[in-house]
PDB file of N, CA, C and O in Angstrom, chain B, residues numbered from 101:
ATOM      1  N   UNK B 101      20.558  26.905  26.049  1.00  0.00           N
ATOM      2  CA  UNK B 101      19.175  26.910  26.497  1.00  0.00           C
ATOM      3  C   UNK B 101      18.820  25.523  27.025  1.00  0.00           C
ATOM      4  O   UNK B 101      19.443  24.490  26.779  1.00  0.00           O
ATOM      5  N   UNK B 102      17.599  25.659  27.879  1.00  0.00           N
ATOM      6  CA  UNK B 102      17.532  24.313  28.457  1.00  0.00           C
ATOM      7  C   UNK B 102      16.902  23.188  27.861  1.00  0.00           C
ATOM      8  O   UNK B 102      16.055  23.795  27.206  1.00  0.00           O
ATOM      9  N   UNK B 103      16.718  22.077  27.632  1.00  0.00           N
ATOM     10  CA  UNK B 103      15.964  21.111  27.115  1.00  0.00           C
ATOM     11  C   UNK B 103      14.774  21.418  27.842  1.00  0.00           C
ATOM     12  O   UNK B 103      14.772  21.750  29.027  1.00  0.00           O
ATOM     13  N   UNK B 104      13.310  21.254  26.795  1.00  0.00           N
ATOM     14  CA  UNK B 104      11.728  21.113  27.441  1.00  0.00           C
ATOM     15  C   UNK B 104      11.347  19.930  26.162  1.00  0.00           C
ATOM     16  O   UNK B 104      11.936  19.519  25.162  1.00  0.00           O
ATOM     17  N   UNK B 105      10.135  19.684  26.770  1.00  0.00           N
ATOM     18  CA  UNK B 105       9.910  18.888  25.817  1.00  0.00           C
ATOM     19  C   UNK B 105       9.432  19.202  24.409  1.00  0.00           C
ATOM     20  O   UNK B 105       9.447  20.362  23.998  1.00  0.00           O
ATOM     21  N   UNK B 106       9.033  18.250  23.708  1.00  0.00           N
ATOM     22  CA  UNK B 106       8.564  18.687  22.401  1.00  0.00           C
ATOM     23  C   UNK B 106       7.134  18.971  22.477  1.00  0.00           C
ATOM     24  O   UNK B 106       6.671  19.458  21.445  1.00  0.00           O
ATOM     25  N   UNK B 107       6.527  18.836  23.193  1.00  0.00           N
ATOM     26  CA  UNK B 107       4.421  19.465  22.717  1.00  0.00           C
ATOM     27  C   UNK B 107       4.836  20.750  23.671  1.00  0.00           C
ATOM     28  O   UNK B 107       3.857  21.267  24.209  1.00  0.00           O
ATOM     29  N   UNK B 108       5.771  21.197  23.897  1.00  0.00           N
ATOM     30  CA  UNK B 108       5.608  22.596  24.507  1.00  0.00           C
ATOM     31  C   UNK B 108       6.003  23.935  23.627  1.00  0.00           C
ATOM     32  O   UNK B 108       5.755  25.137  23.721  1.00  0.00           O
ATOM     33  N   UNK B 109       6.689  23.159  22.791  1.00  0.00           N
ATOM     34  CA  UNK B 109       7.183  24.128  21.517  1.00  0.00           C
ATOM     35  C   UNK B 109       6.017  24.870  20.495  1.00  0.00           C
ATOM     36  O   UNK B 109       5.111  24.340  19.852  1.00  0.00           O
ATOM     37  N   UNK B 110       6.241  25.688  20.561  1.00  0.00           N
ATOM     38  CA  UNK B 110       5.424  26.607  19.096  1.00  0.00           C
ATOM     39  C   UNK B 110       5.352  26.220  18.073  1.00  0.00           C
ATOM     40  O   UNK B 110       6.379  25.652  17.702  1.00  0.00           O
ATOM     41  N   UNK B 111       4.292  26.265  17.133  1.00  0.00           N
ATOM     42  CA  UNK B 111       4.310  25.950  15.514  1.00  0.00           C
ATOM     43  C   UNK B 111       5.564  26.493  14.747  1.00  0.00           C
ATOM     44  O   UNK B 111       5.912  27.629  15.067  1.00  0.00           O
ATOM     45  N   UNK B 112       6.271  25.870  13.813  1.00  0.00           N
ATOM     46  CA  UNK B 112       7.887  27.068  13.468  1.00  0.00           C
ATOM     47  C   UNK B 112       9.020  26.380  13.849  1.00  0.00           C
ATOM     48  O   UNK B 112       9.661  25.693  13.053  1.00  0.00           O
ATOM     49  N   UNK B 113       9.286  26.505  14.910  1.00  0.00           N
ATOM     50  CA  UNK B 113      10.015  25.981  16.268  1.00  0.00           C
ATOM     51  C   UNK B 113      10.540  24.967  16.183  1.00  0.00           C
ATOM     52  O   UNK B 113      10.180  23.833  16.500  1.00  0.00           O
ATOM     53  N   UNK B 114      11.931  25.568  15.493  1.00  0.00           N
ATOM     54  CA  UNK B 114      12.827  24.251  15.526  1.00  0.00           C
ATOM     55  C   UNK B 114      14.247  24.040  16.456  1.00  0.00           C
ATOM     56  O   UNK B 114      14.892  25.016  16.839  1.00  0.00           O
ATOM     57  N   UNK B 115      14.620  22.727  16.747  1.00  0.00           N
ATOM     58  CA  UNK B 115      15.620  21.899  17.881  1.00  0.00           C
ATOM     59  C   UNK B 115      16.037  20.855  18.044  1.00  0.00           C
ATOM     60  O   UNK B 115      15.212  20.069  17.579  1.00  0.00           O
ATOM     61  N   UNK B 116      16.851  20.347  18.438  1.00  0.00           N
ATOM     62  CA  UNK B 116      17.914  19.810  18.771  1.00  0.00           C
ATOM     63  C   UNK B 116      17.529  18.143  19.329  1.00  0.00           C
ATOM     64  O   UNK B 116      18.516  17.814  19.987  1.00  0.00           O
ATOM     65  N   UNK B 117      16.905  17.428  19.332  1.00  0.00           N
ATOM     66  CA  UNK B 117      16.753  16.162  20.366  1.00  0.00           C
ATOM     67  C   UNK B 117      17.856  16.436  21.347  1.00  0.00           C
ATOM     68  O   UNK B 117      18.910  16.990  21.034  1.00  0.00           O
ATOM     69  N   UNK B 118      17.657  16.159  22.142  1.00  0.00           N
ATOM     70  CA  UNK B 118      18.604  15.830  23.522  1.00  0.00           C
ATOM     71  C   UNK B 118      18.964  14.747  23.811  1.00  0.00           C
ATOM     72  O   UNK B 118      20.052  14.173  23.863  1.00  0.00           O
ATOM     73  N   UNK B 119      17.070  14.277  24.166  1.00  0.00           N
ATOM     74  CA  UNK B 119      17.064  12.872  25.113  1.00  0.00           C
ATOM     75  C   UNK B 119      15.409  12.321  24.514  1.00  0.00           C
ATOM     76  O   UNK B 119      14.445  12.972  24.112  1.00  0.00           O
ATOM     77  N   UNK B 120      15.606  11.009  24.660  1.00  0.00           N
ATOM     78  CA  UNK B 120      14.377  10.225  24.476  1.00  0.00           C
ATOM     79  C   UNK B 120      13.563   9.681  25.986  1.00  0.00           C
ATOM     80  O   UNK B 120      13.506   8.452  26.031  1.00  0.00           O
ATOM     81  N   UNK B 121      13.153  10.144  26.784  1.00  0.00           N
ATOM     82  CA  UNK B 121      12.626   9.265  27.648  1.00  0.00           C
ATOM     83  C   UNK B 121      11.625   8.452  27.817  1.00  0.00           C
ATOM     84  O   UNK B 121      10.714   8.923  28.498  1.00  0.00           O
ATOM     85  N   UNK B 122      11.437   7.082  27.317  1.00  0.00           N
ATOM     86  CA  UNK B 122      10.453   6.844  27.093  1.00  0.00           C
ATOM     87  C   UNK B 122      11.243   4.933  27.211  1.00  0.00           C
ATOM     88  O   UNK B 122      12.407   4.554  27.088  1.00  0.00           O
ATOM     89  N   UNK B 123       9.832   4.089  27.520  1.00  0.00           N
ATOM     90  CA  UNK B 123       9.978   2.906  27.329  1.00  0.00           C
ATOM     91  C   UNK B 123      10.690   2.915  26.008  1.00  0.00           C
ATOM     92  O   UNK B 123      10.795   3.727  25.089  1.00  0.00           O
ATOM     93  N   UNK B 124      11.364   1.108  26.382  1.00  0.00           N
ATOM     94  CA  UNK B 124      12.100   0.494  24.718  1.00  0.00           C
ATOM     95  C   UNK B 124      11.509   0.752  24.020  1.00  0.00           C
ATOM     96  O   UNK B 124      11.919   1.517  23.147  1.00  0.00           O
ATOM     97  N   UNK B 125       9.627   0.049  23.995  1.00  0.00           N
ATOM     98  CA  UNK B 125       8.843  -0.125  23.196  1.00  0.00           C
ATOM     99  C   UNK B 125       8.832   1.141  21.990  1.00  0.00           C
ATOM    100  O   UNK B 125       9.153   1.174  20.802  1.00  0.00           O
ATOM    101  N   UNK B 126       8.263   2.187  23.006  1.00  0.00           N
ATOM    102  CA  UNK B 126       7.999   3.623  22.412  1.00  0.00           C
ATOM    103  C   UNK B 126       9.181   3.743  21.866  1.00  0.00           C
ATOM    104  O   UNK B 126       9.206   4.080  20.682  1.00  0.00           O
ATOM    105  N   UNK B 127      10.536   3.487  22.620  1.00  0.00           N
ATOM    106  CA  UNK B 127      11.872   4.494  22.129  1.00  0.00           C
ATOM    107  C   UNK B 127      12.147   3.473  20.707  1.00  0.00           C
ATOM    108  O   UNK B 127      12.289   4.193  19.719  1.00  0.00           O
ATOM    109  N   UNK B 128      12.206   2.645  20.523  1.00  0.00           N
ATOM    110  CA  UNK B 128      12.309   1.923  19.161  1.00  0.00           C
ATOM    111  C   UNK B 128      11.213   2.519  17.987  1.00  0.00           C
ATOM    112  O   UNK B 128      11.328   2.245  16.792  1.00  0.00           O
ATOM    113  N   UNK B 129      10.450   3.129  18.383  1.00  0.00           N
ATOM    114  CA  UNK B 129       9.392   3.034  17.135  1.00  0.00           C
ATOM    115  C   UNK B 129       9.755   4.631  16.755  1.00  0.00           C
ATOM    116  O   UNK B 129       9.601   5.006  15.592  1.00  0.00           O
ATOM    117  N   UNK B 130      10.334   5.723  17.978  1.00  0.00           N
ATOM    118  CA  UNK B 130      10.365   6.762  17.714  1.00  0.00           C
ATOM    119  C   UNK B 130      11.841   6.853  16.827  1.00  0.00           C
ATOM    120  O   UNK B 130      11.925   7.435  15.745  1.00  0.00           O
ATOM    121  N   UNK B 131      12.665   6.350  17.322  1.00  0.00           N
ATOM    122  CA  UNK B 131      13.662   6.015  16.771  1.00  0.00           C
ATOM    123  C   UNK B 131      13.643   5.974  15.079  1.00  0.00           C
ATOM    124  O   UNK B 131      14.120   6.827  14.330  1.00  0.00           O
ATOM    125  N   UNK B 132      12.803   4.468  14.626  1.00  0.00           N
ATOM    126  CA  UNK B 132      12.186   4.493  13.423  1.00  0.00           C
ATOM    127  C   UNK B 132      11.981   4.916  12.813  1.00  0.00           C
ATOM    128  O   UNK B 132      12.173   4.338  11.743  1.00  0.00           O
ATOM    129  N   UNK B 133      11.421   6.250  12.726  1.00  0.00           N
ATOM    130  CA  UNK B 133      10.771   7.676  12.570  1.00  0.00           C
ATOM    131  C   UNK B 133      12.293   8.763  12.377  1.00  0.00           C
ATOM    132  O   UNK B 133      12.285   9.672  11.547  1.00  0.00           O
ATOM    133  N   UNK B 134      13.059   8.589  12.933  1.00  0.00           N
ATOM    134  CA  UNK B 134      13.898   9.747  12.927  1.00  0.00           C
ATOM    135  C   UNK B 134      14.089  10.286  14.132  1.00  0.00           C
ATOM    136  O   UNK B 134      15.080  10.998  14.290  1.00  0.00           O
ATOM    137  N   UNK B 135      13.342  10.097  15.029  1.00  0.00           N
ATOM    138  CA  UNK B 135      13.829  10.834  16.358  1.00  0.00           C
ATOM    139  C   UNK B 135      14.526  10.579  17.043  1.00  0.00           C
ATOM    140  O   UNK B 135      13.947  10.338  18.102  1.00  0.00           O
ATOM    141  N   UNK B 136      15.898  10.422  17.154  1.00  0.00           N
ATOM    142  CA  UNK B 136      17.047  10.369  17.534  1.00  0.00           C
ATOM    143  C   UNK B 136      17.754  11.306  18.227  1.00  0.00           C
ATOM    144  O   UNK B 136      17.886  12.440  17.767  1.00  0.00           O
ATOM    145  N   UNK B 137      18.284  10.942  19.401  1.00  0.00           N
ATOM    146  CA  UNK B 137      19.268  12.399  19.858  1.00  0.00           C
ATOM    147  C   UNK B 137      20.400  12.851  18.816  1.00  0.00           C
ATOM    148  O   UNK B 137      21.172  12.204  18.109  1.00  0.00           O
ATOM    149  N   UNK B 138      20.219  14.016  18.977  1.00  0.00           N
ATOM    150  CA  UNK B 138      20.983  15.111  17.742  1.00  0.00           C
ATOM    151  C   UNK B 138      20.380  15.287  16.648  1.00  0.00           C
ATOM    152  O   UNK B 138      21.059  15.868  15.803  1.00  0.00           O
ATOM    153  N   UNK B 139      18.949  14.888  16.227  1.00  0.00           N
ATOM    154  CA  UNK B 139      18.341  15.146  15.098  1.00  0.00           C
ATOM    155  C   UNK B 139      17.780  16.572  15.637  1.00  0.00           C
ATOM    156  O   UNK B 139      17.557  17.009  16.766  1.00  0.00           O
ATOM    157  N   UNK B 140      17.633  17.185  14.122  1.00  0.00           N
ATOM    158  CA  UNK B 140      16.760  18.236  14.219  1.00  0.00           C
ATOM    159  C   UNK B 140      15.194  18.132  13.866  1.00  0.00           C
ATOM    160  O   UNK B 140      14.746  17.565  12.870  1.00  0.00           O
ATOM    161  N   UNK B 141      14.525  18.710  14.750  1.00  0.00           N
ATOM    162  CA  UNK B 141      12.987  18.497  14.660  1.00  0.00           C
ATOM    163  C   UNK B 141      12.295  19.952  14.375  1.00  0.00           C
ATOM    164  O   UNK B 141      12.844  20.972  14.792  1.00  0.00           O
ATOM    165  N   UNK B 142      11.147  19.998  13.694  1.00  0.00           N
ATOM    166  CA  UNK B 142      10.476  21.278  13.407  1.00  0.00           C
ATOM    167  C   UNK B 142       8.962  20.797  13.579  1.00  0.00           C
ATOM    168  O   UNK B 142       8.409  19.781  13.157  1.00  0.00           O
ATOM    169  N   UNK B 143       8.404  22.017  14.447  1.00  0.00           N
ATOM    170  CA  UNK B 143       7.047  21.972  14.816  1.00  0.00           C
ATOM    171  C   UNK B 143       5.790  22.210  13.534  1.00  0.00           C
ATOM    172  O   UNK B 143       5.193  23.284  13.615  1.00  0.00           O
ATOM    173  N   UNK B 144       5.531  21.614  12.807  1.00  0.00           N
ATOM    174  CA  UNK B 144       4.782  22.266  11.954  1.00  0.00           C
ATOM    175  C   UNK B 144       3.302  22.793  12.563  1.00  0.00           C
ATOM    176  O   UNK B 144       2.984  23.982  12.541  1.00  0.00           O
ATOM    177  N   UNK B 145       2.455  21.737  13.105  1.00  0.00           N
ATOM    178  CA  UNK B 145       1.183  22.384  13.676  1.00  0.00           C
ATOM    179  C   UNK B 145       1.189  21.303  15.029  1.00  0.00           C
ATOM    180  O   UNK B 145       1.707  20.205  15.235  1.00  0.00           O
ATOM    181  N   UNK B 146       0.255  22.311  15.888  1.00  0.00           N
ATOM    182  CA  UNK B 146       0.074  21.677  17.588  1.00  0.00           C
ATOM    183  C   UNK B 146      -1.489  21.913  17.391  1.00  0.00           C
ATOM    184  O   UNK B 146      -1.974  23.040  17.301  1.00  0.00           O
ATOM    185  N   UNK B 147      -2.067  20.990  17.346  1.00  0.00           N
ATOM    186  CA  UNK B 147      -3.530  20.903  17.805  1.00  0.00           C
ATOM    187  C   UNK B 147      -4.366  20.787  19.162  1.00  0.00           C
ATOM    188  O   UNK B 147      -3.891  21.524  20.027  1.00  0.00           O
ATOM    189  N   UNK B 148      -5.508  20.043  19.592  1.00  0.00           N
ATOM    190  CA  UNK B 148      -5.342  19.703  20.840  1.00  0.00           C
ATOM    191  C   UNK B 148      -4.762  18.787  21.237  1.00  0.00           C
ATOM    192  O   UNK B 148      -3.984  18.875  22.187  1.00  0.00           O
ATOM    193  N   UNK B 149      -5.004  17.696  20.605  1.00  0.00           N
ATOM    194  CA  UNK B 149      -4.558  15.823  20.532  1.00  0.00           C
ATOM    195  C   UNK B 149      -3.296  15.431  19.708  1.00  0.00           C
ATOM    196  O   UNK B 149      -2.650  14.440  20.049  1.00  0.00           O
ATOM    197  N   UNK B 150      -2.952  16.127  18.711  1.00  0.00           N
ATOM    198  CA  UNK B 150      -1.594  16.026  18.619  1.00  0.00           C
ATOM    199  C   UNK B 150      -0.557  16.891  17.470  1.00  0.00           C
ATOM    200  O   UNK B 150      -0.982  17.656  16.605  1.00  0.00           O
ATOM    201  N   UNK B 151       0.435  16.657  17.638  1.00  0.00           N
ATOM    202  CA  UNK B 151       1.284  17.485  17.395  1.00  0.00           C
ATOM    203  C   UNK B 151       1.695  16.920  16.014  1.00  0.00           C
ATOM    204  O   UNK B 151       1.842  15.704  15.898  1.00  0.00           O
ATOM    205  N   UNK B 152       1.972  18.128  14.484  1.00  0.00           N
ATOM    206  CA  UNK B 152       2.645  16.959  13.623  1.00  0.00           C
ATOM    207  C   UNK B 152       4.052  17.814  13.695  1.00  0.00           C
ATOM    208  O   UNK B 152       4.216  19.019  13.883  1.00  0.00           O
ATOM    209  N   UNK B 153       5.177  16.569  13.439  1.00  0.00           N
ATOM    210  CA  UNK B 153       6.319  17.219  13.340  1.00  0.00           C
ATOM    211  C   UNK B 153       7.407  17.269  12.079  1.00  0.00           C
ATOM    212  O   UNK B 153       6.824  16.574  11.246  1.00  0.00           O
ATOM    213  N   UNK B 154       8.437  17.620  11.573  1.00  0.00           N
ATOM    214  CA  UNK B 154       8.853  17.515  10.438  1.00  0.00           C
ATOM    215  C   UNK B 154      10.579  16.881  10.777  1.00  0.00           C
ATOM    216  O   UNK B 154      11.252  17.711  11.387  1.00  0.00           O
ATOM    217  N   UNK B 155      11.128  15.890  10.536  1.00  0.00           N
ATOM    218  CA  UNK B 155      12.571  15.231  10.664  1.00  0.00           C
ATOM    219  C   UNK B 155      12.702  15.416   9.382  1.00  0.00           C
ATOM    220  O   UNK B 155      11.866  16.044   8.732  1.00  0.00           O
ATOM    221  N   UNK B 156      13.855  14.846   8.827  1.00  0.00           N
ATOM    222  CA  UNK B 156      14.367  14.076   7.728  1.00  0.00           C
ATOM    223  C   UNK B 156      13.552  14.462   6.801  1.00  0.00           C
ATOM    224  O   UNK B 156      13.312  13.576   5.981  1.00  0.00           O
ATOM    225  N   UNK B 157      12.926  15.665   6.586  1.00  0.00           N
ATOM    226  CA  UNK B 157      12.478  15.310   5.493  1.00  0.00           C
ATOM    227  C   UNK B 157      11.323  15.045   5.117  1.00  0.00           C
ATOM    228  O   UNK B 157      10.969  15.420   3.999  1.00  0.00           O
ATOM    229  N   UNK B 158      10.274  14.195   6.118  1.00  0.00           N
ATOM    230  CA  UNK B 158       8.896  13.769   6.728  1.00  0.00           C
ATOM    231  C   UNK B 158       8.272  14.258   7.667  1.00  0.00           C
ATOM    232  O   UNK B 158       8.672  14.395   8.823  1.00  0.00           O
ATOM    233  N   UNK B 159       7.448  14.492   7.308  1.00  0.00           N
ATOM    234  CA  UNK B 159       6.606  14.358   8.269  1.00  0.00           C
ATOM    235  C   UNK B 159       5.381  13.877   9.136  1.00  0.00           C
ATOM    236  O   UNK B 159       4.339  13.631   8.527  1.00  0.00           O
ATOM    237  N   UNK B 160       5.412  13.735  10.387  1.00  0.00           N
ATOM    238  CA  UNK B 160       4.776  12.855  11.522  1.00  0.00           C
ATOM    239  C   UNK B 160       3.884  13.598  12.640  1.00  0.00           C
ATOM    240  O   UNK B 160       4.198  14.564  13.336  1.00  0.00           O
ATOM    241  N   UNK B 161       2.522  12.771  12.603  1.00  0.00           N
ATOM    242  CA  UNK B 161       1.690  12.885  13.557  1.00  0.00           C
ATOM    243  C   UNK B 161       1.955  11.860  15.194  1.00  0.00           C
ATOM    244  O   UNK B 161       1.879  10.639  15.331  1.00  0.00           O
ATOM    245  N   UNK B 162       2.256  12.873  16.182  1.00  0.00           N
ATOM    246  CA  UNK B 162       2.650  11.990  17.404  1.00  0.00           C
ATOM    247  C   UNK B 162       1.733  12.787  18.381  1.00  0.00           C
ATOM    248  O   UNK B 162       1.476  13.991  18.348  1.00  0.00           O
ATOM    249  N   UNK B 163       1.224  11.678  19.408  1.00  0.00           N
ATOM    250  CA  UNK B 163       0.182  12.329  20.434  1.00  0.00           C
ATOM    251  C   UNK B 163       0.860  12.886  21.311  1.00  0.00           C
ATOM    252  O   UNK B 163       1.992  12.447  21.515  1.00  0.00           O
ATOM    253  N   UNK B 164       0.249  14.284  22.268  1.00  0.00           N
ATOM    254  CA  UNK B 164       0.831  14.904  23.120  1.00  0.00           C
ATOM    255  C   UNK B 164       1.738  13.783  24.156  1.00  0.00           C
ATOM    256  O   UNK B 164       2.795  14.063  24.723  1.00  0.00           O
ATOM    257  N   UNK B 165       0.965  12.380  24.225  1.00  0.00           N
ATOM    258  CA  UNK B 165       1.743  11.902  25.454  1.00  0.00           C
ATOM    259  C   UNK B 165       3.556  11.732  24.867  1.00  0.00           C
ATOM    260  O   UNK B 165       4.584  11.860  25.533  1.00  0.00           O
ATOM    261  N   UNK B 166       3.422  11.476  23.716  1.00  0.00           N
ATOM    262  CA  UNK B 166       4.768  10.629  23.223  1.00  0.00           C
ATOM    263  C   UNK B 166       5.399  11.887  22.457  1.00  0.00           C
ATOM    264  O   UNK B 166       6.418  11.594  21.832  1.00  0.00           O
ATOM    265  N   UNK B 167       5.117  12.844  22.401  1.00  0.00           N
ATOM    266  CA  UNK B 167       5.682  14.127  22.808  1.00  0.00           C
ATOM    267  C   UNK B 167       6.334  14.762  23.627  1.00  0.00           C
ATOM    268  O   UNK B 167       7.393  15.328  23.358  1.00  0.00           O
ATOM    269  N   UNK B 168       5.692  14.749  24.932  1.00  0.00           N
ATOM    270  CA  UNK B 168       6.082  14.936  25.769  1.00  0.00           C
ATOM    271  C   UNK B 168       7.200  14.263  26.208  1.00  0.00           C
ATOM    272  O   UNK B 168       7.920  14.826  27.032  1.00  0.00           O
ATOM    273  N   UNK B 169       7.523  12.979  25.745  1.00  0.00           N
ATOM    274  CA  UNK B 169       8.593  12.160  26.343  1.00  0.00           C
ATOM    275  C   UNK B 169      10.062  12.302  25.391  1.00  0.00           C
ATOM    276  O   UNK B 169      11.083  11.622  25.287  1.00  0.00           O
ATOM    277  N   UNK B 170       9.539  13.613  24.754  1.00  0.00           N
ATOM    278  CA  UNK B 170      11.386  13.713  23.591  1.00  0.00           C
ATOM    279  C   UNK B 170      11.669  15.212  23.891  1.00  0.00           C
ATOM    280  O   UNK B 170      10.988  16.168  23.521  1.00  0.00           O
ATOM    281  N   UNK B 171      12.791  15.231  24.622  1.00  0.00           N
ATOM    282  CA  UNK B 171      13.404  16.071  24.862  1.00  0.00           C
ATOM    283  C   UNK B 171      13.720  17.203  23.535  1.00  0.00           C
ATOM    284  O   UNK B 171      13.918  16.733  22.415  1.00  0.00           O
ATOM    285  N   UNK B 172      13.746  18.500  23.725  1.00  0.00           N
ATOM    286  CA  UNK B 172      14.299  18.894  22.849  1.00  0.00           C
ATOM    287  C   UNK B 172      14.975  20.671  23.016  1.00  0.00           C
ATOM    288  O   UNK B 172      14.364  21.556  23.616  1.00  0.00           O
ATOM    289  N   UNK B 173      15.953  20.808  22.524  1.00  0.00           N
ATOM    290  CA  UNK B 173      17.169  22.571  23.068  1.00  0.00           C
ATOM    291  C   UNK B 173      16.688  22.833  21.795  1.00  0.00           C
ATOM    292  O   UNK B 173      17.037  22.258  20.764  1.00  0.00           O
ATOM    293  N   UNK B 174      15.499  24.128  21.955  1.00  0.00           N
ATOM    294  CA  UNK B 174      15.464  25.054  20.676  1.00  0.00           C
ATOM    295  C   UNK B 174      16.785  25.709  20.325  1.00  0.00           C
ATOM    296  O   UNK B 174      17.805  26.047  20.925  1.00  0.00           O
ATOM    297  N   UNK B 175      16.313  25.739  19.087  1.00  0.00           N
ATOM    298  CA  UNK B 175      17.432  26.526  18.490  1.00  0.00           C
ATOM    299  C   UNK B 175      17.127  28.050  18.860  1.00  0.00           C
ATOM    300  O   UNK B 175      16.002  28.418  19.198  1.00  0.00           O
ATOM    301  N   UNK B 176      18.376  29.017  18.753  1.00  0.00           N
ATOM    302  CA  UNK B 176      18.010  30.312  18.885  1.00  0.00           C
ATOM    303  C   UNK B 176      18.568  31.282  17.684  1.00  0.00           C
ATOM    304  O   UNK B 176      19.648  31.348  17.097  1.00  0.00           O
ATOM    305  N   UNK B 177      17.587  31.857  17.610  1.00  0.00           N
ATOM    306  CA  UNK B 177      17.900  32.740  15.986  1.00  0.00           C
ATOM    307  C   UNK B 177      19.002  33.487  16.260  1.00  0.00           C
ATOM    308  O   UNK B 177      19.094  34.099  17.324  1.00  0.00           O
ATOM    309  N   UNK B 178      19.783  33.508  15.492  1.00  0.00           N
ATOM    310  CA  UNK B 178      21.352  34.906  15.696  1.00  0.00           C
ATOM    311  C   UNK B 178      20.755  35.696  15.091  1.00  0.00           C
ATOM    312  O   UNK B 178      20.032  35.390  14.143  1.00  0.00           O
ATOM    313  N   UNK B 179      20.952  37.046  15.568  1.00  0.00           N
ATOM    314  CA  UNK B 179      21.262  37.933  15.691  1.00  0.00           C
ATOM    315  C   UNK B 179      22.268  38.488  14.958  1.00  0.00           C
ATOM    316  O   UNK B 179      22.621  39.647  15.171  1.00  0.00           O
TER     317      UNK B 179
END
């Protein structure tokens, strides 16, 4: 499946990091956090203003913009 970003995903909705696109600045702090390519990420709730998400274990409030800039390949349920 293809990489979209992460504020496009459903509440539930868990995947894959891909890619980080984003300044050093941002990409160091997301990093920090756990968001790393090949981590797995889970959508817990999408509001209007921002999204919280669940890594490692934690979980994190990130605004749609810096959302938008982390790639992520849902997973797909088997069947």
């Amino acid at each position: 499946m293809a990489s979209c970003p992460l504020s496009l995903l459903s509440p539930g909705t868990a995947g894959k990091i891909t890619a980080v696109h984003a300044g050093q600045g941002l990409r160091l702090r997301l990093y920090a956090l756990g968001l790393v390519p090949e981590a797995t990420v889970t959508v817990v709730t999408r509001d209007r203003g921002s999204i919280i998400v669940s890594v490692c274990g934690c979980r994190y409030a990130l605004s749609r913009g810096m959302a938008m800039k982390v790639l992520i390949a849902p997973e797909v349920a088997a069947q």
